[in-house]
C-alpha positions in Angstrom: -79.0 -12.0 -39.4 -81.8 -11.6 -42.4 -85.0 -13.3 -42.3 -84.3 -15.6 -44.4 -81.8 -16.9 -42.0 -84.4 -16.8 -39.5 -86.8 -18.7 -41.3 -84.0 -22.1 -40.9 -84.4 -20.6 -36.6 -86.7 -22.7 -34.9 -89.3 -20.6 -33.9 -91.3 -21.0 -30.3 -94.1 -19.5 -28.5 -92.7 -21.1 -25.2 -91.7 -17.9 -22.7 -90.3 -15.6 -25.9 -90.4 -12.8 -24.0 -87.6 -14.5 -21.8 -84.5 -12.8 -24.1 -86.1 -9.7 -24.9 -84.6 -7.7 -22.3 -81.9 -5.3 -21.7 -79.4 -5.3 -18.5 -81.6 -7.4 -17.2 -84.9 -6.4 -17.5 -87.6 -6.2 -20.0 -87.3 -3.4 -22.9 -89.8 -0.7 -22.3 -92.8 -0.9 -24.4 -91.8 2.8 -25.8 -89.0 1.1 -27.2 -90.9 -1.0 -28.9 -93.6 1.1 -30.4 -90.9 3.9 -31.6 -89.3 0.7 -33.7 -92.9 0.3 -34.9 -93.8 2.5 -38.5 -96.8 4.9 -38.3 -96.8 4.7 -42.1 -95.6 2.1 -44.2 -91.9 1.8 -44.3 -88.4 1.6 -43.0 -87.5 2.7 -39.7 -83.9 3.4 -38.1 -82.9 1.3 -35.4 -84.3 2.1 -31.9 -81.1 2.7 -29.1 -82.3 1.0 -26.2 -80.3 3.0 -23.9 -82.3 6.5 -25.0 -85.9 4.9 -24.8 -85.7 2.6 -22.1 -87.3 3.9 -18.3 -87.1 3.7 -14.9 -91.1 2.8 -15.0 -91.7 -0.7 -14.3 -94.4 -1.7 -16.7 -97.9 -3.8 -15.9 -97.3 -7.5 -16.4 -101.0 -9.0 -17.7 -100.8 -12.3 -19.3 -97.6 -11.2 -20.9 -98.3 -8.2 -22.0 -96.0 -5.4 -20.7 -97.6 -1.5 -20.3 -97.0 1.9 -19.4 -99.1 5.0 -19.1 -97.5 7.7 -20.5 -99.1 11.5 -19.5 -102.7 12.6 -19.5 -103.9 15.7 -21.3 -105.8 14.0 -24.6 -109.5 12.8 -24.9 -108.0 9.1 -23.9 -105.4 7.4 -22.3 -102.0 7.5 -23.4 -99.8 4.3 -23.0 -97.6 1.8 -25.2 -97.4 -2.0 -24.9 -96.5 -4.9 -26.3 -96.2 -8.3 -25.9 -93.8 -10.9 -27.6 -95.2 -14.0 -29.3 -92.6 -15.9 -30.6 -88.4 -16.1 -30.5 -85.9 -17.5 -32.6 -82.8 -16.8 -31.4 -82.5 -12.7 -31.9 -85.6 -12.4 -33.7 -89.5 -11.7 -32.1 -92.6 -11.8 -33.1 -94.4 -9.2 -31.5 -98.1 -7.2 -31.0 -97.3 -3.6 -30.2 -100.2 -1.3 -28.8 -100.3 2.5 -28.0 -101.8 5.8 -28.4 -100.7 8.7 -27.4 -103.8 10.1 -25.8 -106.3 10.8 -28.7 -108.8 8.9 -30.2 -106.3 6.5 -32.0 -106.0 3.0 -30.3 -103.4 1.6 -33.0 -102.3 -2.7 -33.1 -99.3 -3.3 -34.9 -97.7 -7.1 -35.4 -94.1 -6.8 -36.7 -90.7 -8.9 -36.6 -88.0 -7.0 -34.4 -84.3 -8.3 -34.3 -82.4 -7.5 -31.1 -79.1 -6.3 -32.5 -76.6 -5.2 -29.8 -77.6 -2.3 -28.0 -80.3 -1.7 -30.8 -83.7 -2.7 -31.7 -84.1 -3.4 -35.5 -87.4 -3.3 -37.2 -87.4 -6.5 -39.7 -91.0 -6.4 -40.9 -93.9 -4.9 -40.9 -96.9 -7.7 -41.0 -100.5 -5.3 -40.4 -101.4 -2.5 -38.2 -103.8 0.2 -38.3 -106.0 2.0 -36.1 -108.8 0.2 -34.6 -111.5 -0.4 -37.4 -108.5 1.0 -40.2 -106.6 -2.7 -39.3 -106.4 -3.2 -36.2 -105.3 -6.4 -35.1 -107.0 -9.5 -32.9 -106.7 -12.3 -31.4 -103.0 -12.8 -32.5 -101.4 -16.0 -31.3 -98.7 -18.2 -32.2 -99.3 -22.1 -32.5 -95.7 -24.2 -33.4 -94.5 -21.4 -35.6 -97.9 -20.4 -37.3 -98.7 -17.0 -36.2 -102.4 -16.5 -36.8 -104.5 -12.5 -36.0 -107.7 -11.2 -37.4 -108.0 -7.8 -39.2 -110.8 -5.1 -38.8 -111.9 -3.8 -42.0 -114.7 -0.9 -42.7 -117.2 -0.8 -45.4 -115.6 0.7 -47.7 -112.2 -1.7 -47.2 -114.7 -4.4 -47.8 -115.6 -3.5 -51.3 -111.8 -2.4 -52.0 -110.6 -5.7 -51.2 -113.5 -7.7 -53.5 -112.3 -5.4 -56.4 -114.0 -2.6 -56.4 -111.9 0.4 -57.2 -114.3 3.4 -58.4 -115.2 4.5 -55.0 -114.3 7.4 -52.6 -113.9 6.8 -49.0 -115.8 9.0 -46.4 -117.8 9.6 -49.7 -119.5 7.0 -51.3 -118.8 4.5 -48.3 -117.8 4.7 -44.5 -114.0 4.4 -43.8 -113.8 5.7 -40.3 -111.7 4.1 -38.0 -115.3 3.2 -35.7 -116.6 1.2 -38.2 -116.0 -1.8 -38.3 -118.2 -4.7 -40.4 -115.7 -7.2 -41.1 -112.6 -9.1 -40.2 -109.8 -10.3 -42.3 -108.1 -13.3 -40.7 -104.3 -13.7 -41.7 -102.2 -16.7 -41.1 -98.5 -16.0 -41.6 -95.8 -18.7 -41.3 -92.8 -17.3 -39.5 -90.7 -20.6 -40.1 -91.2 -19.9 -44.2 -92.3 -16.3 -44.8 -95.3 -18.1 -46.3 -98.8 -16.1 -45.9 -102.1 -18.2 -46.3 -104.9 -16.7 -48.2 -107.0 -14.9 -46.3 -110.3 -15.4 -45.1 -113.1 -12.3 -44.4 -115.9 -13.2 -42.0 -118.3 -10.3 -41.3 -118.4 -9.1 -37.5 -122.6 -8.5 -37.6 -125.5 -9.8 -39.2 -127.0 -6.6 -39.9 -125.9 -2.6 -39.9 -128.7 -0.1 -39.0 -129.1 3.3 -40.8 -128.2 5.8 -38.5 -129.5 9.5 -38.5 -126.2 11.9 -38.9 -123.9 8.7 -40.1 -125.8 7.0 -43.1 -126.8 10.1 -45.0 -123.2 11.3 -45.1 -121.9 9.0 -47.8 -123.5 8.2 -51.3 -123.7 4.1 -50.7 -123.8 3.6 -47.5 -127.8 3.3 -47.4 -127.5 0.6 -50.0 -124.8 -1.0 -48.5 -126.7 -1.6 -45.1 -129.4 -3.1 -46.7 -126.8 -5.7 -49.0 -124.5 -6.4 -46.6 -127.5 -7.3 -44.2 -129.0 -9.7 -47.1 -126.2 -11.0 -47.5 -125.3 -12.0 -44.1 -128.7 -13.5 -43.6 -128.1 -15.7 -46.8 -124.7 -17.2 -45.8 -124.9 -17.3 -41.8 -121.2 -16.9 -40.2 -119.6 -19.0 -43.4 -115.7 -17.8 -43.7 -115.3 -15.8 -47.1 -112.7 -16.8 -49.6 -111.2 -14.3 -51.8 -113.9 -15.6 -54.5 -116.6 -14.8 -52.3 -115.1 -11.1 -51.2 -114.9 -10.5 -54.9 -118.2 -11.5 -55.8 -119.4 -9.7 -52.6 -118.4 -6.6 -54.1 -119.7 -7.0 -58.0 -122.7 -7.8 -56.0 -122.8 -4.6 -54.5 -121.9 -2.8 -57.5 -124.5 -4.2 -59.2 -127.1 -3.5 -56.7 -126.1 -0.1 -55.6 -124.1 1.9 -57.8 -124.7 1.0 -61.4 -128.5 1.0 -60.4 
């Protein structure tokens, strides 16, 4: 069944979770992350019978999770939890790392297909700061999730295409200055336009961090301004956009 089929599904956040299973118990979250693209993309359909364990995973607020083995600088583990059903289909946040620094979100549309997990769609992912998700939640059939975005993804998305990351402007998956929040409508397909809040009022130059990139001074200092001047508002496209000619203006062409 397509998408579009799905979209004439009714859609529920009511116990999704309760069909996603196999012979009777819940698929293992490294099922579900190995349906889930590190790169943008199509994936092959995930056997259940080769990925799913013996392990019984952690049950928190719905969210199933296994550790996988130590030996990296952090914990190794995939989970995921399910946010909506309609019929086959699932809506569903997928975490894991495999023991490095990485802590990657990804929300996606999975089809249960037989003996086979399907990978429908890819809605956002990345790797903490680099787009990783929060505070996803279904309401009716509205699935809603914020974004983290880094400097220089802030200026990228107002327009700004002339700059280098990790040159002219911080793109490191630690920092994080604002949040795009997304609201997708699984009944349609439908995507609102986004809004951007930032996630501090002010960034402090930082010995061994602000020096390394051309802007990134500069940016502190407009970005703090900036914030002051318009509080917690929600920014519309418009405002990213002029954001970022602001910032132009004010640090590069000067």
């Amino acid at each position: 069944m397509s998408l579009l089929l799905a979209a004439a599904l009714a859609w529920t956040a009511v116990h999704p979770g309760r069909g996603f299973t196999f012979h009777g118990k819940p698929i293992s979250p490294a099922c579900v992350t190995a349906a889930v693209p590190v790169e943008s993309g199509a994936k092959p359909p995930v056997v259940l019978a080769k990925c799913q364990t013996r392990a019984k995973p952690r049950v928190e607020d719905g969210t199933f999770t296994t550790d996988g083995p130590d030996g990296g600088p952090g914990p190794a583990y995939d989970s995921y939890k399910v946010l909506a059903a309609a019929g086959p289909h699932y809506a569903v946040e997928a975490d894991w790392s495999g023991g490095g620094t990485g802590r990657f979100t990804n929300l996606v549309l999975l089809r249960r297909a037989g003996g086979t997990l399907v990978l429908e769609k890819t809605l956002a992912g990345g790797d903490r700061c680099n787009g990783g998700i929060e505070d996803s939640a279904v309401d009716g059939a509205t699935l809603t999730w914020s974004q983290n975005i880094t400097p220089y993804d802030l200026v990228d998305l107002g327009g700004v295409k002339t700059l280098a990351a990790y040159k002219d402007l911080e793109a490191s998956a630690s920092s994080c200055v604002a949040a795009v929040d997304h609201t997708y409508h699984l009944g349609t397909g439908r995507e609102d336009a986004p809004a951007v809040s930032f996630t501090d009022t002010h960034l402090d130059d930082q010995p061994g961090w602000t020096g390394d990139y051309k802007y990134q001074h500069c940016f502190n200092a407009y970005y703090g301004a900036y914030a002051a001047k318009h509080g917690g508002d929600a920014l519309s496209p418009a405002d990213v956009k002029a954001f970022a000619a602001g910032f132009l203006k004010t640090c590069v062409k000067t």
